[in-house]
N, C-alpha and C positions, 0 to 999 in steps of 0.2 A: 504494500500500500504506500501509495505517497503521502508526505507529509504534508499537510493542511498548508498553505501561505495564510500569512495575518497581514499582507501589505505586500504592496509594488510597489518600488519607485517608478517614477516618472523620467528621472535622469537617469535612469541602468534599464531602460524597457525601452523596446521597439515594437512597433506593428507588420507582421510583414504579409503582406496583401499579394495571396498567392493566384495567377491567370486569371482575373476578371477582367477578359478581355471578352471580345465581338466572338471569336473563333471558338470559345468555349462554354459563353451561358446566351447567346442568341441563337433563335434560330438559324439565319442566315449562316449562319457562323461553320467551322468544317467542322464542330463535334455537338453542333447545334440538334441534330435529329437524337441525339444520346442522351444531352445532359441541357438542355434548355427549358422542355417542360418538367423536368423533375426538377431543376433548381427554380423556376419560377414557383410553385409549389410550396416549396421548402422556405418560403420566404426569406432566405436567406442574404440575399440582395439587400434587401431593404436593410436587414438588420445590421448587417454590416458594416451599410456605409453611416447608418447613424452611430452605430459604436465605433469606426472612424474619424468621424467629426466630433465626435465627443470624447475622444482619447488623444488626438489631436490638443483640442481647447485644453488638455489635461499640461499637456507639453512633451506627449508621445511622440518622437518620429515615425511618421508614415512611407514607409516603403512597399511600392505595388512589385512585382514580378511580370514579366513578358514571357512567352514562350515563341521567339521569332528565329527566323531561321536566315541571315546574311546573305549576300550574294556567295560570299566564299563557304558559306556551311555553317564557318563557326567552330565552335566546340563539340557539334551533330554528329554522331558513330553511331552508325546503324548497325547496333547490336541489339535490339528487344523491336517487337514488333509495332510497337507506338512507337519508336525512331525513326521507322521506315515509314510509315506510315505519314509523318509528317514530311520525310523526306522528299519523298515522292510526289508530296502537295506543295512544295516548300514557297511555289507562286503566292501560297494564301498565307502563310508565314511571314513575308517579307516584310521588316522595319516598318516602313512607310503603308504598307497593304490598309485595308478596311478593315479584315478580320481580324489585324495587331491590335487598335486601338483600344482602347481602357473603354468600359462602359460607359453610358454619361452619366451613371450612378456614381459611377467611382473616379472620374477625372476631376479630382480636386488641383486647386492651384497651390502650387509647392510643394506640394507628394514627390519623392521623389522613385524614379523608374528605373530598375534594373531589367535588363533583357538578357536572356542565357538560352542555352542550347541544350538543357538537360533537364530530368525529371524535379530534382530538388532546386529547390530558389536561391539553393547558397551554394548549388555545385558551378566548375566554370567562371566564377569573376573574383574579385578581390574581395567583394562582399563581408564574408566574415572579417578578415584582418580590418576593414575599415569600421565595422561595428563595435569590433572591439578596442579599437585604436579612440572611439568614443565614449568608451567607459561602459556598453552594453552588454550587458551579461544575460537577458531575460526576452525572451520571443514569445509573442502573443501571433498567433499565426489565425488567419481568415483563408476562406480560396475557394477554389471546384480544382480540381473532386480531390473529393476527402480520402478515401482510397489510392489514389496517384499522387499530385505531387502535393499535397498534405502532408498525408503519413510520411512519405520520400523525404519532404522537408524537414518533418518536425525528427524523425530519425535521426538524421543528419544534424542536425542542429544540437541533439542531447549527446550525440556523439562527438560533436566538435567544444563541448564545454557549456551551452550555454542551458539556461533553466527555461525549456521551450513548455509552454501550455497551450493546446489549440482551443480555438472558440467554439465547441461544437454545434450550436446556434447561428453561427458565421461560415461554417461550413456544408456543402453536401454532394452527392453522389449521383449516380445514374437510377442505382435504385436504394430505397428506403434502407433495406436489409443491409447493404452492405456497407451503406454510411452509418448506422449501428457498430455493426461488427467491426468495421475501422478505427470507429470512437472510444469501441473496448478496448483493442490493442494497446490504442494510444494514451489510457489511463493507465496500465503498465509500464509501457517504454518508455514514456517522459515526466513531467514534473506534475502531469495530469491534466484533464480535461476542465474547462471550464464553460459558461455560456456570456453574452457580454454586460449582462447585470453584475455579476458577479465581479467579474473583470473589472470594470468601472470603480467598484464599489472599494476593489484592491487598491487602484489606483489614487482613489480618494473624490475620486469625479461622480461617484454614484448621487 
């Protein structure tokens, strides 16, 4: 069991706002017919981006994630079958494309935007050493899908040192079940699961 938090700081916490982009919770989008009407559903959108804005006002840094794919590739190794899978589309990937773009839910002004070529948010760029080079040690992670690069993230992240908690409320999946069963996992692996009441309320902003 993990042990309880009685407090967040506000200057040792990040938000990191995993693919809310066009490509992954719209329909339009390349994983739009999979995960668009289960995250509209899940209301998870909604929730997020007001416990963004409000972890924000806290003096949270907000950091979104891209999953885009360069003209040169990138950091892209097509070893698992979602590597290829985007590779192969990587037209709809690109930088600049329609399907990169942040939702307008989520295109806050001054957020700022990493793009990477891999399942987790922190594989592929400097990311962590810059986090930590700013005294953050604690991840509050948001995103689709909770199963991909969520769990891949928040893994990552308790494996790289830092004290990761996902929002489970701020998160979801293709289907119900398995955004469950992810959120199990994930109150094992990491520092545990939260929802953004709660979160808020660590942070002092509740």
């Amino acid at each position: 069991m993990t042990t309880p938090q009685n407090s967040l700081s506000p200057a040792r916490t990040a938000v990191l706002a995993l693919h809310w982009q066009v490509n992954v919770v719209r329909p339009e989008g390349f994983f739009g017919g999979m995960l668009a009407e289960p995250v509209r559903a899940s209301g998870a959108v909604e929730r997020a981006a007001r416990f963004h804005e409000r972890a924000r006002g806290a003096g949270v840094p907000l950091l979104f994630t891209r999953f885009t794919v360069p003209e040169d590739g990138g950091a892209l190794v097509r070893n698992t079958a979602f590597m290829a899978a985007v590779d192969d589309a990587r037209e709809a990937f690109r930088p600049d494309s329609p399907g990169a773009r942040l939702i307008p839910e989520m295109d806050q002004d001054g957020a700022e935007v990493w793009d990477n070529q891999r399942l987790s948010g922190l594989a592929g760029t400097d990311l962590p050493e810059r986090l930590s080079a700013r005294g953050v040690d604690t991840l509050l992670v948001t995103g689709v899908a909770t199963n991909l690069t969520v769990e891949q993230t928040a893994r990552h992240g308790t494996d790289l040192g830092f004290t990761v908690h996902v929002l489970g409320d701020c998160t979801a999946a293709a289907d119900p079940e398995v955004h469950r069963a992810s959120l199990a996992n994930l109150e094992l692996a990491t520092a545990g699961v939260l929802d953004a009441d709660r979160a808020l309320e660590l942070l002092g902003a509740g």
